[in-house]
C-alpha positions as a Markdown table, in Angstrom:
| # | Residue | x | y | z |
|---|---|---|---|---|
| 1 | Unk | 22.2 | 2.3 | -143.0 |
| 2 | Unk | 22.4 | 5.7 | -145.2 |
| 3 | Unk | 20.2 | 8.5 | -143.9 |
| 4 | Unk | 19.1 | 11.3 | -145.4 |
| 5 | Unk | 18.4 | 14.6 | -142.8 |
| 6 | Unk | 17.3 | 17.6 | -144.2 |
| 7 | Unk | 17.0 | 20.7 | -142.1 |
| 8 | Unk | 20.5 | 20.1 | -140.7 |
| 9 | Unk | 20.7 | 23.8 | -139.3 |
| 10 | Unk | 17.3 | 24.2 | -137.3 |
| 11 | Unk | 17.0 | 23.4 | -134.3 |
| 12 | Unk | 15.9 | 20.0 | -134.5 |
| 13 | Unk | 17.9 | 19.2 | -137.5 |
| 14 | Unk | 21.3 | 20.3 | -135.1 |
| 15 | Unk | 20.6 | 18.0 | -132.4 |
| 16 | Unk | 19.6 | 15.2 | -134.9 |
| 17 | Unk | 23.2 | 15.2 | -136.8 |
| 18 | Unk | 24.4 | 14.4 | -133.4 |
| 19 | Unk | 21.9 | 11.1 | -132.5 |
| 20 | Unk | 21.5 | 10.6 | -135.7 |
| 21 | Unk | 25.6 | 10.1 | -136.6 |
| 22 | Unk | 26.2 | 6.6 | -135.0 |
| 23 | Unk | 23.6 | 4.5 | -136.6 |
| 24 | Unk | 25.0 | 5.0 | -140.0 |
| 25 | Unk | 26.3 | 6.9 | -142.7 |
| 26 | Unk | 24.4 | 10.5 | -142.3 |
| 27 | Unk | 24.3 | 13.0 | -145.2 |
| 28 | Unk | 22.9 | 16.2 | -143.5 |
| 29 | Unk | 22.0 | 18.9 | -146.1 |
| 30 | Unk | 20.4 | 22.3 | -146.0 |
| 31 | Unk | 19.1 | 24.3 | -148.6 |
| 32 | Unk | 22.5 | 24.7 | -150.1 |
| 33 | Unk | 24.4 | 22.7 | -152.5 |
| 34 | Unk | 26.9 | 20.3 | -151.3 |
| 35 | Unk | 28.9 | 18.0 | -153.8 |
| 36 | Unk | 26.0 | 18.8 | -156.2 |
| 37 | Unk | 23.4 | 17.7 | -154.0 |
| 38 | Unk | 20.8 | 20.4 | -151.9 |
| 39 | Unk | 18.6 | 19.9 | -149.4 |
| 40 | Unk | 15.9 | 23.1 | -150.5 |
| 41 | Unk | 13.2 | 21.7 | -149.6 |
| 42 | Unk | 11.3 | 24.7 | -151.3 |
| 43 | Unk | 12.6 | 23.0 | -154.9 |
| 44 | Unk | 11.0 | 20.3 | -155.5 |
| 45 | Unk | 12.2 | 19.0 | -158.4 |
| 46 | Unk | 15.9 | 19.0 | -156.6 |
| 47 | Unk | 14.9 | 17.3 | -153.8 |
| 48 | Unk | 13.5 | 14.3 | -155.7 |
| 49 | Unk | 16.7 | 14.7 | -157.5 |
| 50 | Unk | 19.1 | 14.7 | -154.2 |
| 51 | Unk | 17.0 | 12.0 | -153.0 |
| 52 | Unk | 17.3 | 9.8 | -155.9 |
| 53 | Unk | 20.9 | 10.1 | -156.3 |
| 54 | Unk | 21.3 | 9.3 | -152.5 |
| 55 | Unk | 19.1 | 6.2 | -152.2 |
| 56 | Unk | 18.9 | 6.7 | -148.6 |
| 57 | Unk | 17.4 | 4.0 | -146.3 |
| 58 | Unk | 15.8 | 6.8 | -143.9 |
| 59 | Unk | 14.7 | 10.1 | -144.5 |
| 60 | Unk | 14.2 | 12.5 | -141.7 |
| 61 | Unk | 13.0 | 15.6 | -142.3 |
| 62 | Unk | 14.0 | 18.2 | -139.8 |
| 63 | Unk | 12.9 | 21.5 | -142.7 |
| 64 | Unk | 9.9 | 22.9 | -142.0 |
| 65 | Unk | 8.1 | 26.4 | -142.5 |
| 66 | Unk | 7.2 | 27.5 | -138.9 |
| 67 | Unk | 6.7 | 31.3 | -139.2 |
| 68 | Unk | 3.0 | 31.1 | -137.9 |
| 69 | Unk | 2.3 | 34.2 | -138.3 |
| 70 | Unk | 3.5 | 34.8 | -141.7 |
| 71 | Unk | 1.9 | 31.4 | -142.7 |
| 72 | Unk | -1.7 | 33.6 | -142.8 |
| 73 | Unk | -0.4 | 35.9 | -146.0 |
| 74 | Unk | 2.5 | 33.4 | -147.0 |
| 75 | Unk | 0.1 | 30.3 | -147.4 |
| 76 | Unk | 1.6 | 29.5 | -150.9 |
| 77 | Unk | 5.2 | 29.3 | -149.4 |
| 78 | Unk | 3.9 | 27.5 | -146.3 |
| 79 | Unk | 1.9 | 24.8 | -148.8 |
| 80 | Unk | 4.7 | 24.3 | -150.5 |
| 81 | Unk | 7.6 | 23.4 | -147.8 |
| 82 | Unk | 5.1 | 21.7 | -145.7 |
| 83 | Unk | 3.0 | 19.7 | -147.4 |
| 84 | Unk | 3.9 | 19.4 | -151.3 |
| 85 | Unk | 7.8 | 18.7 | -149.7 |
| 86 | Unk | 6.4 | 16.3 | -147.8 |
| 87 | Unk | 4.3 | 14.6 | -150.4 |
| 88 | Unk | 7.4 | 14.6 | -152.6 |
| 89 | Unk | 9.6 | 13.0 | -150.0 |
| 90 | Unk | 7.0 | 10.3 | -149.2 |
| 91 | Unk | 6.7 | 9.5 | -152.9 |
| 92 | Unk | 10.7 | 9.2 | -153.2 |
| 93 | Unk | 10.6 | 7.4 | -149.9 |
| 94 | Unk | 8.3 | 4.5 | -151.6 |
| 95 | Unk | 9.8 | 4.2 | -154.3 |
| 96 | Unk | 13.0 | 3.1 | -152.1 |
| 97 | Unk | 11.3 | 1.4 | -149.8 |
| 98 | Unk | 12.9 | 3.7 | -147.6 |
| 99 | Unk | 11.5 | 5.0 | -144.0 |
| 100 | Unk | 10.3 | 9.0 | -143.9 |
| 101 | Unk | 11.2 | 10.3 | -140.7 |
| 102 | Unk | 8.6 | 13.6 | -140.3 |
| 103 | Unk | 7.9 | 16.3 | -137.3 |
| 104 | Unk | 4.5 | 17.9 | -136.8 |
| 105 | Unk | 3.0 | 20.3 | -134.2 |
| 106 | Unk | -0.1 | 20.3 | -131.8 |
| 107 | Unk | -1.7 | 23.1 | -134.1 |
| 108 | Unk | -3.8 | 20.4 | -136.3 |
| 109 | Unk | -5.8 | 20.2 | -133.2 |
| 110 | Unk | -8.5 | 23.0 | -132.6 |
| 111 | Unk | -6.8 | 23.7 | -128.9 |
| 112 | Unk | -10.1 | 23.6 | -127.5 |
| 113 | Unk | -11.0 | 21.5 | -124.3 |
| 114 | Unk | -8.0 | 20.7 | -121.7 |
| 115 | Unk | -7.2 | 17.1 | -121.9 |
| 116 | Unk | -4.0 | 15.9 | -123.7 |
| 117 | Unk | -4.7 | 15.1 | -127.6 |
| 118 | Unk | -4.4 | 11.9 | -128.8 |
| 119 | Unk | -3.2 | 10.7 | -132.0 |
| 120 | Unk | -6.7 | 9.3 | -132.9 |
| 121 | Unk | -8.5 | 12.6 | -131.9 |
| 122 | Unk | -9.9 | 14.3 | -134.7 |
| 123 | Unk | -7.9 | 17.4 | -136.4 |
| 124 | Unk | -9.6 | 20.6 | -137.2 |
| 125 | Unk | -6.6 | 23.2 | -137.4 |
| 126 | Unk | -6.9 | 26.9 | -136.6 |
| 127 | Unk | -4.6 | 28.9 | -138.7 |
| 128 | Unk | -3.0 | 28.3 | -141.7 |
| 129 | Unk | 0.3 | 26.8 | -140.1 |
| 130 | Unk | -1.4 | 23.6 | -138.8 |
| 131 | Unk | -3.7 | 23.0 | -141.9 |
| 132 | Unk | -0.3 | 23.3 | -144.0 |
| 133 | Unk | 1.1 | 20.9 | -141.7 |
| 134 | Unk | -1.9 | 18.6 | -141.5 |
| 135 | Unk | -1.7 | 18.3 | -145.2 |
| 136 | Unk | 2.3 | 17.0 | -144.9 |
| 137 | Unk | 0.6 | 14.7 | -142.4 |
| 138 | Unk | -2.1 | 13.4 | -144.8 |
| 139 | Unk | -0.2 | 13.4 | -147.8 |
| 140 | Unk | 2.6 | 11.3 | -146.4 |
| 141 | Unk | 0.0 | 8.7 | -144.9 |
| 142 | Unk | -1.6 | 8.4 | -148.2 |
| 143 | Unk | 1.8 | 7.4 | -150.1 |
| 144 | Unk | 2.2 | 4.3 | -148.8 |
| 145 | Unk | 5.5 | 4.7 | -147.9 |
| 146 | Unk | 6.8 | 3.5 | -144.3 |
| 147 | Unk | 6.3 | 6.5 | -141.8 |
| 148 | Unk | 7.1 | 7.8 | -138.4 |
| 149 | Unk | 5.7 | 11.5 | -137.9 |
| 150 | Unk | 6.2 | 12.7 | -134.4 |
| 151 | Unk | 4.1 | 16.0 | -133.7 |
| 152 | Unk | 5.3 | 18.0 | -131.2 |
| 153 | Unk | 5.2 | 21.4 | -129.4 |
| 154 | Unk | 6.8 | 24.3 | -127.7 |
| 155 | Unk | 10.2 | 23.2 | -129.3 |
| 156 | Unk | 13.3 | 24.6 | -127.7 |
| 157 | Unk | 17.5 | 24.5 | -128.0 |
| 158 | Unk | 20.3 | 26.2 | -127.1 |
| 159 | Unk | 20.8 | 27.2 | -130.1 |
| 160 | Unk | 18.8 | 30.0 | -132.2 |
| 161 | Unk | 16.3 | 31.7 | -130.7 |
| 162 | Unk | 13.6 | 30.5 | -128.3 |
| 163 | Unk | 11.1 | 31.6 | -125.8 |
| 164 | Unk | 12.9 | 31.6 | -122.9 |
| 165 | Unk | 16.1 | 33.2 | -124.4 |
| 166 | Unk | 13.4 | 36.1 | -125.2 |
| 167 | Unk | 11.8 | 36.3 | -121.5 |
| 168 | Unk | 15.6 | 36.2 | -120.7 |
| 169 | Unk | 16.7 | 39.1 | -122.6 |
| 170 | Unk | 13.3 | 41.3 | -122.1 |
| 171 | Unk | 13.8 | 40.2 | -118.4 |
| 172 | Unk | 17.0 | 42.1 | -118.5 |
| 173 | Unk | 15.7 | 45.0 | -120.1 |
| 174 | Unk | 12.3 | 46.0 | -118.6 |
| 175 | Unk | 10.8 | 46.3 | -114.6 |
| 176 | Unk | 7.2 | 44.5 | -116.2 |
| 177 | Unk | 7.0 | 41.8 | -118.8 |
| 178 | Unk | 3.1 | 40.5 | -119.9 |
| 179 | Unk | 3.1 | 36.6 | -121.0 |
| 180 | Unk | -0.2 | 34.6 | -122.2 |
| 181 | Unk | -2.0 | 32.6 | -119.4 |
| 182 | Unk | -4.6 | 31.0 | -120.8 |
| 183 | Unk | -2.2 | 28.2 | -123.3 |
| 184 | Unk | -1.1 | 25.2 | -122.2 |
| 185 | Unk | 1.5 | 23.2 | -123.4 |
| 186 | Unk | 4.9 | 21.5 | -122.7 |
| 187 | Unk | 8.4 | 22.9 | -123.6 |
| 188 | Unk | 10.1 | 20.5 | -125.7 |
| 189 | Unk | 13.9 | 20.5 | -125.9 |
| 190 | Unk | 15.2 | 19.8 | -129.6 |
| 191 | Unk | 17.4 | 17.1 | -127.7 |
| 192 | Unk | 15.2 | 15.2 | -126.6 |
| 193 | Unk | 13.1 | 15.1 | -130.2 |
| 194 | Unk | 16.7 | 13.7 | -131.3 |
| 195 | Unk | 17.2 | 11.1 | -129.5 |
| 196 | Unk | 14.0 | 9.6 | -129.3 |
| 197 | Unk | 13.8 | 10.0 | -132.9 |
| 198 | Unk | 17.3 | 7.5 | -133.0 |
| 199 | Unk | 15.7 | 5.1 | -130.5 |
| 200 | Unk | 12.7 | 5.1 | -133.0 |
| 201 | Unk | 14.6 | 4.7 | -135.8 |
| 202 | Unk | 16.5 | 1.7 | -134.6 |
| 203 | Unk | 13.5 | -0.2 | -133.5 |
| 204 | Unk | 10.9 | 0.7 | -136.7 |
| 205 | Unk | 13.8 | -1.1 | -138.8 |
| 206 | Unk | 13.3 | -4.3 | -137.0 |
| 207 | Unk | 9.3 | -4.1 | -136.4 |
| 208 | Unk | 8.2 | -2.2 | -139.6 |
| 209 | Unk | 4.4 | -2.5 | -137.4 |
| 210 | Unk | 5.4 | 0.3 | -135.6 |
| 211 | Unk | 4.7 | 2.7 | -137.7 |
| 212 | Unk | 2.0 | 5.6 | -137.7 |
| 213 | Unk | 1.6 | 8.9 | -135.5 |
| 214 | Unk | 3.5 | 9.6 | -132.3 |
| 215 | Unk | 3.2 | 12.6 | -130.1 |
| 216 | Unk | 6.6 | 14.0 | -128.4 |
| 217 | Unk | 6.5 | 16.1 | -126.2 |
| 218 | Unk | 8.5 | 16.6 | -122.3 |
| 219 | Unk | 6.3 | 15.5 | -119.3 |
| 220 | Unk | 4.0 | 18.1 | -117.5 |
| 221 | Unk | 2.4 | 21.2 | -118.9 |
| 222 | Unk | 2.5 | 24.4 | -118.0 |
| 223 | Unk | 1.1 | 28.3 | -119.6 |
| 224 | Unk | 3.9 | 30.8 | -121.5 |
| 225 | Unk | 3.4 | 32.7 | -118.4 |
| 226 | Unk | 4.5 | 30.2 | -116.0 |
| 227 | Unk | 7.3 | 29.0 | -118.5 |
| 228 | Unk | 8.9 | 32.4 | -118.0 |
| 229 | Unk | 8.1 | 32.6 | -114.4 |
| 230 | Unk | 10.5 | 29.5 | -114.2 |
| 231 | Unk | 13.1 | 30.9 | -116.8 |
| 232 | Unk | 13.7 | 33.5 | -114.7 |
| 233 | Unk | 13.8 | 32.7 | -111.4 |
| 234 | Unk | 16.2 | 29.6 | -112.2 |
| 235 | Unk | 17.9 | 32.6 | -114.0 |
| 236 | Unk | 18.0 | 34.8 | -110.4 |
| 237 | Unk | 19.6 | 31.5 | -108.5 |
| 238 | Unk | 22.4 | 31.1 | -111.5 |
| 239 | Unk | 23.1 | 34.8 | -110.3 |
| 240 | Unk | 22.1 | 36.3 | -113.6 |
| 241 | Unk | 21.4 | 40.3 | -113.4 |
| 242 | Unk | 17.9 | 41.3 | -114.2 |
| 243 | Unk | 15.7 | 43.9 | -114.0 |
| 244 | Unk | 12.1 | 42.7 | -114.1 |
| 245 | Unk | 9.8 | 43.2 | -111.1 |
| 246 | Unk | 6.5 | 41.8 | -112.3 |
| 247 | Unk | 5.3 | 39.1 | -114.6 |
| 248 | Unk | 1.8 | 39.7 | -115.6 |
| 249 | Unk | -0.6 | 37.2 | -117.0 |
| 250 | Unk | -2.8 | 38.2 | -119.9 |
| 251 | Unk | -5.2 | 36.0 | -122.0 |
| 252 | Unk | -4.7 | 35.4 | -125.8 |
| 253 | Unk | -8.2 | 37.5 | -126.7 |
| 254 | Unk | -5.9 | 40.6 | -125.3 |
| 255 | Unk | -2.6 | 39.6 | -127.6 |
| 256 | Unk | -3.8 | 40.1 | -131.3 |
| 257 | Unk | -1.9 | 38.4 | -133.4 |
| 258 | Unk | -2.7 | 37.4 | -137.4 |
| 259 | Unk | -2.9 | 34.1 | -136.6 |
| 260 | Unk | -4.8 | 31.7 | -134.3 |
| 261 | Unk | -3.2 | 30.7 | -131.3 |
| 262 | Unk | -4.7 | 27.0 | -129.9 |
| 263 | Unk | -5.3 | 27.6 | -125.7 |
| 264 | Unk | -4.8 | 23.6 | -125.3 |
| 265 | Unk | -1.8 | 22.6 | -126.8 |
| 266 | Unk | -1.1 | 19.4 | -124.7 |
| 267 | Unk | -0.2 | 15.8 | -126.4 |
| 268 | Unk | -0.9 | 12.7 | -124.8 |
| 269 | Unk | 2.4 | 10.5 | -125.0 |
| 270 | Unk | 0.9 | 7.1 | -123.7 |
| 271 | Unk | 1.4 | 5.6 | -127.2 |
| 272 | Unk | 4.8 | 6.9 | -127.3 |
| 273 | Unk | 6.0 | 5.7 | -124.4 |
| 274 | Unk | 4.4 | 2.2 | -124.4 |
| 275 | Unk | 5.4 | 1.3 | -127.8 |
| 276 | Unk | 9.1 | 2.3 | -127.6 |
| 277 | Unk | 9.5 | 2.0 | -123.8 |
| 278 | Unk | 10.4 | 5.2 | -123.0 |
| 279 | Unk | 10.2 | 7.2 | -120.0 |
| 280 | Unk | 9.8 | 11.4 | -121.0 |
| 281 | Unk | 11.4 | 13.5 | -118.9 |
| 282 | Unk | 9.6 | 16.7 | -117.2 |
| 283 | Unk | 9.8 | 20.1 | -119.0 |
| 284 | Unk | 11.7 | 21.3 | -116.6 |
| 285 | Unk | 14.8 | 19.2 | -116.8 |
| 286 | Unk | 15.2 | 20.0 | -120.7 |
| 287 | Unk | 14.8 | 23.9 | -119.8 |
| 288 | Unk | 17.1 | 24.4 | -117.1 |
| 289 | Unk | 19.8 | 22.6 | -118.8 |
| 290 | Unk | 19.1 | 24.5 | -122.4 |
| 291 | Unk | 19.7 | 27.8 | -119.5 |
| 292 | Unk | 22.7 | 26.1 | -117.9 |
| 293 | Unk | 24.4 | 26.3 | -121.6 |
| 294 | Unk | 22.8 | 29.3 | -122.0 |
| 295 | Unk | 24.9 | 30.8 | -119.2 |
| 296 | Unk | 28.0 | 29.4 | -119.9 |
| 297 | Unk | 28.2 | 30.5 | -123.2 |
């Protein structure tokens, strides 16, 4: 099996070259040339060209524009990495009969209500981010081509940046921190999208039926606020020196930002689990080992 991953450098696309690399013969690009092949997704016309002369068998696309706030004054840029890439792959993808591998995000939901999305609930994005991912979404179920798109949320690694290596950081630096209280989600370790995603992979290629819309996310929710609450007192038992005093809670409506924030940003992973017979791990375990390497760094 030859796969294709694009994105190798992002968070996801790091932990995938590693789950990815023993089910085949995996070409990882990023936007750079390799060999005379790139993996910009932001040129079109050279990514059908690298995916032509690859022929792969799976395509997983790990690239993705995710600056949310930009996305509201960038929309062109935005449009054009996630959803005319997408299209583009998903064309190339049928036309090798090939499997598209493809992440999405909680934002094509309006974030209103409290109970966990499911993949047949209806979408009605609120910022510019989720409809340019919707549109991947939609544009890669209307090619035809045999799909997996997991949407996910609150992604996180050890490597790059992240929320918790930001509370971590400020926490060092200031007596009072303020974090949002009023959204909901899960963290999501980029591990964990990884090796799900090589489960999947393996079992779509013998039962092409299982293909569609997945959400993938850890088990549990939680608020921003109570993510760092965690971060750093799991930071004060690994003996780590900080300064902060006091965490307060603030809603979104006092924390402008360009962009739309959803409040409920939780994923039902029933279908997930059932179909691949999996068991998700609680946000918790993926977080305090992303801080355990963290630490030892």
């Amino acid at each position: 099996m030859k796969i294709l991953l694009l994105g190798k450098n992002g968070q996801v696309g790091w932990e995938l070259q590693r789950s990815l690399a023993p089910l085949g013969e995996l070409i990882a690009l990023d936007r750079h040339s390799v060999d005379g092949v790139c993996g910009n997704v932001a040129d079109l016309d050279s990514l059908r060209t690298t995916i032509r002369l690859i022929k792969p068998d799976v395509i997983v696309n790990a690239a993705a524009y995710n600056a949310v706030d930009k996305a509201e004054s960038e929309t062109v840029l935005a449009d054009l990495i996630n959803a005319q890439a997408s299209r583009v792959m998903a064309e190339e993808a049928l036309s090798l009969n090939a499997w598209l591998i493809h992440y999405s995000t909680d934002y094509v939901f309006s974030g209103q209500g409290s109970i966990p999305w499911q993949e047949t609930d209806a979408v009605a994005p609120v910022n510019h981010y989720g409809v340019s991912k919707l549109a991947g979404e939609q544009a890669i179920a209307a090619s035809g081509c045999k799909y997996l798109i997991f949407r996910t949320s609150w992604v996180f690694s050890a490597r790059g940046k992240n929320f918790a290596k930001t509370m971590l950081r400020l926490a060092g630096e200031r007596e009072t921190l303020t974090v949002i209280t009023d959204q909901i989600g899960a963290p999501t370790s980029a591990e964990l999208i990884a090796d799900v995603t090589a489960h999947a992979v393996v079992q779509v290629k013998q039962r092409p039926e299982l293909a569609g819309i997945y959400h993938l996310v850890a088990g549990g929710e939680v608020s921003w606020h109570g993510y760092a609450s965690h971060v750093i007192d799991i930071a004060r038992k690994c003996g780590e020196q900080l300064v902060v005093k006091v965490i307060n809670p603030i809603n979104t409506s006092a924390y402008p930002a360009p962009a739309r924030r959803p409040l409920n940003s939780r994923l039902n992973t029933q279908k997930l689990r059932d179909t691949f017979s999996l068991r998700l791990p609680d946000w918790q375990s993926g977080v305090n080992r992303m801080l355990m390497e963290v630490f030892n760094k």
